[in-house]
C-alpha positions in Angstrom: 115.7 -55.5 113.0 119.5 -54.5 112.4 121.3 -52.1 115.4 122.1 -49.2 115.6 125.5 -50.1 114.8 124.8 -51.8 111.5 122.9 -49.0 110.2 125.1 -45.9 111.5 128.6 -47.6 110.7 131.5 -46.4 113.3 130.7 -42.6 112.8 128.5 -42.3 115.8 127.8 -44.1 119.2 123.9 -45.4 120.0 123.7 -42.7 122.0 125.0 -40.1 119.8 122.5 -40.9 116.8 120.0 -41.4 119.2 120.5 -37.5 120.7 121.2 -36.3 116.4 118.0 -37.7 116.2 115.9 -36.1 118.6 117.9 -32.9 118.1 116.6 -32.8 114.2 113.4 -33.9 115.0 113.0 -31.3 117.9 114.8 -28.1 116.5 112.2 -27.1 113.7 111.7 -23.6 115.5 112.6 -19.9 114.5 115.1 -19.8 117.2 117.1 -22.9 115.8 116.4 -21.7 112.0 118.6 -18.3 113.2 120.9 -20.4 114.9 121.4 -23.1 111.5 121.6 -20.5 109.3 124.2 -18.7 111.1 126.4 -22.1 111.6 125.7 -22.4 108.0 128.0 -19.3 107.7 125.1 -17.0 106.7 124.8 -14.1 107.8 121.2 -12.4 106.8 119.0 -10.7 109.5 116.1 -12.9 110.3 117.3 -15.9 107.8 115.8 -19.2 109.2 117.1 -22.6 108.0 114.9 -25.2 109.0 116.4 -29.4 109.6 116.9 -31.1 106.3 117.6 -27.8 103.9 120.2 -28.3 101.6 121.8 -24.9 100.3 124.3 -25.4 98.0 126.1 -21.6 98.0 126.7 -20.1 94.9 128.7 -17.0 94.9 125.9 -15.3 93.3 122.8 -16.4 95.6 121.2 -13.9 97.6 118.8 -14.3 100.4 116.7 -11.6 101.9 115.9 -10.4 105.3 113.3 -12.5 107.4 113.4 -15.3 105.3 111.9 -18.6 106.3 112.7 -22.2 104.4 111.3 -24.8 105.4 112.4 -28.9 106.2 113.8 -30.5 103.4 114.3 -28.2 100.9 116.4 -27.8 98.3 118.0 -24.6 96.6 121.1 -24.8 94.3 123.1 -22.3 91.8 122.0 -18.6 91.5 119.6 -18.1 93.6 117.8 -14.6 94.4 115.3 -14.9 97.6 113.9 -11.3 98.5 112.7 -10.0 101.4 110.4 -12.0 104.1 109.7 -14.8 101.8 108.0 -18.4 103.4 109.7 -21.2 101.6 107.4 -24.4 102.6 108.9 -28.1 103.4 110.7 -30.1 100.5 110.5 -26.8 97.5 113.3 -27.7 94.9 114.9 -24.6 93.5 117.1 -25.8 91.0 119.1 -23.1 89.0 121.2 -25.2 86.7 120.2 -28.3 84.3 121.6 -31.0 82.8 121.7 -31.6 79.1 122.3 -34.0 76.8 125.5 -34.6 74.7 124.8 -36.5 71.9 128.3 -37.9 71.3 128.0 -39.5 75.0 124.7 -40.3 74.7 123.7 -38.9 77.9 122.8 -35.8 80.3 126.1 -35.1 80.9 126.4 -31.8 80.3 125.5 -28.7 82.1 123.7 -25.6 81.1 125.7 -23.0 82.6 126.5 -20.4 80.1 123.9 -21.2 77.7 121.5 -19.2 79.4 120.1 -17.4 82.6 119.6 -19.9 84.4 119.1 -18.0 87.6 115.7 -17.7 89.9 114.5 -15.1 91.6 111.8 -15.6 94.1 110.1 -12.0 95.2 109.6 -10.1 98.0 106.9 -11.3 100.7 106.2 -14.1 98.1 105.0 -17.5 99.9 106.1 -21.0 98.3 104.0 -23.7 99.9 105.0 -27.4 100.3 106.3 -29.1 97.3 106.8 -25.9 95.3 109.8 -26.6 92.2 110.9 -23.4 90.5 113.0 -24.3 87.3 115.9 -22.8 86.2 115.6 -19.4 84.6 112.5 -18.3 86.4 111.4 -15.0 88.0 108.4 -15.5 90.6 107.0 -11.8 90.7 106.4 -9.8 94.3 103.6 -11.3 96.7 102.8 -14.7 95.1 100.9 -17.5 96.5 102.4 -20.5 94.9 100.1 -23.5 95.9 101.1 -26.4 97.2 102.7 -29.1 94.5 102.8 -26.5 91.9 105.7 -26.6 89.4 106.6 -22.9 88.2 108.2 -23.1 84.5 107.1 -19.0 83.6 108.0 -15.4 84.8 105.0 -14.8 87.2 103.3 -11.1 87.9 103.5 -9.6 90.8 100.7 -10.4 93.7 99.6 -13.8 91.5 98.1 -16.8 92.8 99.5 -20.0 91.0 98.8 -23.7 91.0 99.2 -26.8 88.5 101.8 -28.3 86.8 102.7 -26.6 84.7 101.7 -23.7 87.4 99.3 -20.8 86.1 97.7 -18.1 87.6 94.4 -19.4 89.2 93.6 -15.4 90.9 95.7 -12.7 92.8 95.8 -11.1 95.9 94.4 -7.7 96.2 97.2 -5.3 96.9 94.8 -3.1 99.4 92.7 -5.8 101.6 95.0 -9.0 101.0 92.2 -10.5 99.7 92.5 -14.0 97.8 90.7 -13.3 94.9 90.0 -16.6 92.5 89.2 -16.7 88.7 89.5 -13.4 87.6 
């Protein structure tokens, strides 16, 4: 088994990795998330980063009060994130794609400027784990987007999606909260 030393290069000491480590693994709380977000230079009421998020800023993102994302996750480009939205672990929120140039022969282009490619994820909305929003999409007020679903579509407010590609499997009854499948 290779040390320590052969794995983390000269940028930290044992010891140092060894306390990173432990830090990451035991700062996945609300208190922390406040604390990341804010040495992350954000500066939203109630805004909780968890270890692992990568956020990179767009001067056009916008993130709501009391929101929560989750380890691992992803979110890149214009990104809109109302108000007390749960963002589960490792949710990709691209807003921007590649595309192919023909002369090169390859995705080396971007799509910026072709289209909206923003997202906007609505208020009090809930992304479960593994959730990936493509570019361009709006996720309506007070969805349940099911675990592993990929949203390519607009969704309705209070919807209830799942699949790949996701669709509406229900909604969620405005008065009673109610999960309501099928119909």
């Amino acid at each position: 088994m290779a040390e320590y030393k052969d794995l983390i290069g000269n940028d930290f000491t044992s010891e140092e990795f060894e306390k990173f480590c432990k830090f990451m693994h035991d700062t996945d709380s609300a208190e922390y998330g406040f604390a990341r977000a804010r040495a992350l230079g954000f500066d939203v009421e109630g805004l909780s980063i968890a270890p692992g998020v990568i956020i990179h800023k767009h001067p056009y993102q916008s993130f709501g009060i009391g929101v929560r994302i989750s380890l691992y996750t992803y979110i890149s480009g214009k990104v809109t994130i109302g108000d007390h939205v749960l963002i589960g672990p490792c949710c990709s929120l691209p807003a921007g794609n590649h595309k192919f140039n023909a002369e090169k022969g390859w995705f080396s282009d971007r799509t910026e400027g072709d289209y909206d490619n923003s997202i906007v994820i609505g208020e009090g909305s809930w992304l479960c784990a593994n959730v990936v929003v493509s570019a361009g999409v709006k996720v309506g007020k007070c969805n349940l987007i099911c675990a592993g679903a990929v949203v390519t579509k607009d969704t309705e407010d209070y919807a209830i999606m799942a699949g790949i590609p996701a669709k509406k499997i229900g909604h969620i009854d405005r008065e009673t909260g109610e999960y309501i499948y099928g119909k």
